[in-house]
Wavefront OBJ file of the C-alpha trace (Angstrom):
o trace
v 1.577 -34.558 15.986
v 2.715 -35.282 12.816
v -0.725 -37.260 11.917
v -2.688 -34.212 12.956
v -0.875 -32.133 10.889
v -1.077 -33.960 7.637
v -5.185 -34.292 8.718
v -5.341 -30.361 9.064
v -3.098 -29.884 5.628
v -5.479 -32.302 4.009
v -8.595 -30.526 5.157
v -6.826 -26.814 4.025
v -6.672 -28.136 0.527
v -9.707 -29.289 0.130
v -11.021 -26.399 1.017
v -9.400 -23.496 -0.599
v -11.451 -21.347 -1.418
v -12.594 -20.797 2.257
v -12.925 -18.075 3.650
v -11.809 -17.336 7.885
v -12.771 -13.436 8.168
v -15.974 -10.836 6.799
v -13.865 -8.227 6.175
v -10.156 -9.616 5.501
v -9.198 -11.728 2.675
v -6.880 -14.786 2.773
v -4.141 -16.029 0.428
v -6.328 -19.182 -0.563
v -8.422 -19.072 -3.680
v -10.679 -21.400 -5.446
v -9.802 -24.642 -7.481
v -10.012 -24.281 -11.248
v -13.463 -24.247 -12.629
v -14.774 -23.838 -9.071
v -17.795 -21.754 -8.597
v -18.723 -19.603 -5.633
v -22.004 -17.772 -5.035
v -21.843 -15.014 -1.644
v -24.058 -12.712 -0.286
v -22.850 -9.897 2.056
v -25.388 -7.837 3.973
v -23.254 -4.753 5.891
v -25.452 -3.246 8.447
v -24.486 0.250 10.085
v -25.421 1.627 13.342
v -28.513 3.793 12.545
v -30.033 1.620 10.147
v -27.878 1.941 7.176
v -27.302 -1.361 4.945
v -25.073 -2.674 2.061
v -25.857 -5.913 0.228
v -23.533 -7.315 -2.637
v -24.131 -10.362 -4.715
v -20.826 -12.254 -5.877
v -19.796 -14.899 -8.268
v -16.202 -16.222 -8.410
v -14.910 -18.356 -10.962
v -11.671 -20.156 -10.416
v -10.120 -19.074 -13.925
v -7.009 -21.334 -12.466
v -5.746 -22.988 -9.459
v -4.005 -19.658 -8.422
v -6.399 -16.961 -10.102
v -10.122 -16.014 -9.185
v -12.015 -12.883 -10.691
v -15.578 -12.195 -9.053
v -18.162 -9.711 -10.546
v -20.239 -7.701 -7.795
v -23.899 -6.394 -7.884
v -24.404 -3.499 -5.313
v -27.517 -2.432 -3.058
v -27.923 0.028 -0.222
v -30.418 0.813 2.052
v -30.696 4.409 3.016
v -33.980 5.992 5.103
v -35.290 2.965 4.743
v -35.112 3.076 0.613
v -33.394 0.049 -0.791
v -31.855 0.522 -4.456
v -29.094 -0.427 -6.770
v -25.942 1.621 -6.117
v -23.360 -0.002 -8.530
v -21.273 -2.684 -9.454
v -17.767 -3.736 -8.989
v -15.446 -6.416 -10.839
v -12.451 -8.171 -8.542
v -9.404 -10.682 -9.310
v -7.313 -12.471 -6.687
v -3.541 -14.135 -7.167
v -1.790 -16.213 -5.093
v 2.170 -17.163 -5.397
v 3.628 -20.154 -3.864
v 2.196 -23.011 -2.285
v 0.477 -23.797 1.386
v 2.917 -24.594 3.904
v 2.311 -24.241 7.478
v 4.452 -21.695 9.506
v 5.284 -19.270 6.710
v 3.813 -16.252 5.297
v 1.836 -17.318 2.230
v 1.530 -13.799 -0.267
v -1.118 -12.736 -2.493
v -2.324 -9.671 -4.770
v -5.980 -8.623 -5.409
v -7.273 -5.955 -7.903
v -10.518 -4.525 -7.836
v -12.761 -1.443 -10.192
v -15.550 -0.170 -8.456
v -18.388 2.121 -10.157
v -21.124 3.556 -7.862
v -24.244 5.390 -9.062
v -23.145 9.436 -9.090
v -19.864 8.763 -8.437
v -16.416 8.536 -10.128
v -14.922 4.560 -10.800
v -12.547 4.036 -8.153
v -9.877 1.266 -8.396
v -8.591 -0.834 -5.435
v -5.406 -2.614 -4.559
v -4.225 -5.213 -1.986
v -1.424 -6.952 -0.645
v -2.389 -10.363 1.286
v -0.509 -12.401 3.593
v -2.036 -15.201 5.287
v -0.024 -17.392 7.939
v -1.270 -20.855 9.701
v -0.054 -23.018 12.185
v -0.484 -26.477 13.062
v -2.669 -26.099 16.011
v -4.856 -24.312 13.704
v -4.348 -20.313 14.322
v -4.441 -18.254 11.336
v -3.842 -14.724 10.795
v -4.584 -12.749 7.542
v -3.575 -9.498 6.964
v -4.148 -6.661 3.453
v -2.828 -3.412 3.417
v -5.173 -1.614 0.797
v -4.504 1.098 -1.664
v -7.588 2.752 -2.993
v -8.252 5.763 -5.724
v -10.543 7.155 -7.980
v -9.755 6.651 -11.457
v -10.789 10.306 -12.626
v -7.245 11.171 -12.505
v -5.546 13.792 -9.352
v -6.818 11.822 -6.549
v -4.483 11.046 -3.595
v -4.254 7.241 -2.522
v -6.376 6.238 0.367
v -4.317 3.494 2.721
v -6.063 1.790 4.421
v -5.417 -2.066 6.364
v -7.860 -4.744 7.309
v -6.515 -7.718 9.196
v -7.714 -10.994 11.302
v -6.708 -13.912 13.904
v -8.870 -16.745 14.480
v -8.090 -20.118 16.079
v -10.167 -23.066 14.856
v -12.380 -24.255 17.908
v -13.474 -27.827 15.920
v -14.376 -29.229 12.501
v -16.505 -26.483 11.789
v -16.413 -22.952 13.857
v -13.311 -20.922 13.972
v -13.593 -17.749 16.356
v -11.163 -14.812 16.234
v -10.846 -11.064 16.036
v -10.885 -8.289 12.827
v -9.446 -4.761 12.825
v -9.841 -2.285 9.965
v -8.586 1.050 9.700
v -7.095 4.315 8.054
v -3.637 4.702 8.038
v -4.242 8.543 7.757
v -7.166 9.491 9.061
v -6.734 7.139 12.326
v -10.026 5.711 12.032
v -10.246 2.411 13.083
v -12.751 -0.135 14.156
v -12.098 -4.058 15.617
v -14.285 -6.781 17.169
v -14.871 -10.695 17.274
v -15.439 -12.617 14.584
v -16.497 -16.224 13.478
v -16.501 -18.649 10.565
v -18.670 -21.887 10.418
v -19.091 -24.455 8.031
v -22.482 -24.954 7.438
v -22.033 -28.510 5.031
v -19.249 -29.141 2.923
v -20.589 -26.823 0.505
v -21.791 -23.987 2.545
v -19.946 -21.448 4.927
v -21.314 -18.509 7.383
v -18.944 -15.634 8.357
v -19.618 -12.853 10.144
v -17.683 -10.032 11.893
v -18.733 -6.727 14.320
v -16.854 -3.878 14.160
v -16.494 -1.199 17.061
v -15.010 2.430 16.165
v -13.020 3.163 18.857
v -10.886 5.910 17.082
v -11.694 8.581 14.452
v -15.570 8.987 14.553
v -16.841 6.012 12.433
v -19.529 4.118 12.912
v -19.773 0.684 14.341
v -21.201 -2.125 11.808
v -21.716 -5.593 11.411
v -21.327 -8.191 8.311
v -22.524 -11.322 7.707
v -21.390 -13.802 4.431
v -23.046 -16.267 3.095
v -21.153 -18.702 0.827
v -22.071 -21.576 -1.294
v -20.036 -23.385 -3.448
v -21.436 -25.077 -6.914
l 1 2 3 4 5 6 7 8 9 10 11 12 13 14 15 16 17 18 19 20 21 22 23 24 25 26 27 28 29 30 31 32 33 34 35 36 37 38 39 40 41 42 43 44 45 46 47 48 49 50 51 52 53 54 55 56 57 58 59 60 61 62 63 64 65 66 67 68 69 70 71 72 73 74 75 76 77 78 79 80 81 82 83 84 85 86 87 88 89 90 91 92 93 94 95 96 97 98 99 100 101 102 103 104 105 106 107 108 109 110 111 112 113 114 115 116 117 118 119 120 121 122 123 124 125 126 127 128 129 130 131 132 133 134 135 136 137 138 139 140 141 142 143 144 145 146 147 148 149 150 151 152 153 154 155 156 157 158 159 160 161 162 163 164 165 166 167 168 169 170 171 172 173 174 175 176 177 178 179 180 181 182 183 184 185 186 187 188 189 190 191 192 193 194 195 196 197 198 199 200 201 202 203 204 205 206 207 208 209 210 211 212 213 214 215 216 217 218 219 220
């Protein structure tokens, strides 16, 4: 037991700057000087789309910041919507069994709108057998100044099936408008290198719609 645990801590470190969920973010980051490439593609029930383009740097062990490039697709029109610029902290170091804290910051700037700027809290906790749950409760306003704070949580549970898939659930919500959407998701490692997530999420309270993401990662 013992063995297997030192295996799965060994394989954890090595790869850090994985990701387990679409939508929620973990406590690990990349290694210093580690460069990430990902490509999200959101897709929404009528035919609405996202896609962002992101690059994270590991500026430490501890500290990532990722610039964004923004597209939507609306009536079938694809076009540049904006940009946004994100940085990631964690404190302490992995341990199994214990709630592993982080911080992320984000400024977003869509076309016609005001700058809006984001905060989360992130706790990520892993066992032995290899569950692991991630959870962020997320602040968000615009920066235009008078604008209540949006609250918002995102959070995931998957349980690593072998090597290279690990299957779970998301849920994402409102904490004041009750809207709130959950459904499976998955993670598989594509090569040592590479990494495919992807989650669907089902409204089942408050009106939204349903949508899917997919991630592609690849690290350089």
């Amino acid at each position: 037991m013992m063995a297997a645990g030192l295996l799965i801590a060994c394989g954890v470190s090595a790869s850090a700057h994985r990701r387990y969920f679409a939508y929620t973010y973990d406590w690990f980051t990349p290694s210093m000087n580690e460069k990430e490439l990902e490509l999200y593609w959101t897709q929404q029930k009528g035919g609405d789309a996202t896609a962002q383009i992101e690059f994270e740097y590991g500026i430490t062990d501890r500290w990532v910041v990722a610039p964004y490039a923004i597209f939507s697709r609306t009536d079938g029109e694809f076009d540049f919507e904006g940009w946004k610029l994100e940085t990631r902290y964690r404190f302490g170091d992995f341990a199994f069994d214990t709630l592993m804290p982080g911080v992320y910051f984000e400024v977003k700037k869509v076309e016609g709108e005001e700058a809006t700027a984001e905060a989360k809290l992130i706790t990520t906790y892993m066992t032995q057998s290899g569950l692991i749950w991630s959870a962020n409760l997320v602040a968000e306003t615009a920066l235009g100044g008078g604008e209540k704070v949006e609250w918002e949580y995102v959070t995931g549970i998957a349980k690593r099936m072998n090597e290279k898939l690990h299957l779970g659930f998301e849920f994402k919500g409102h904490l004041v408008e009750h809207d709130h959407s959950a459904g499976p998701s998955f993670a598989y490692g594509l090569s040592p290198q590479q990494k495919l997530l992807g989650t669907a999420l089902f409204n089942y309270q408050g009106g939204g719609k349903h949508e899917f993401r997919v991630i592609f990662e690849h690290e350089f």
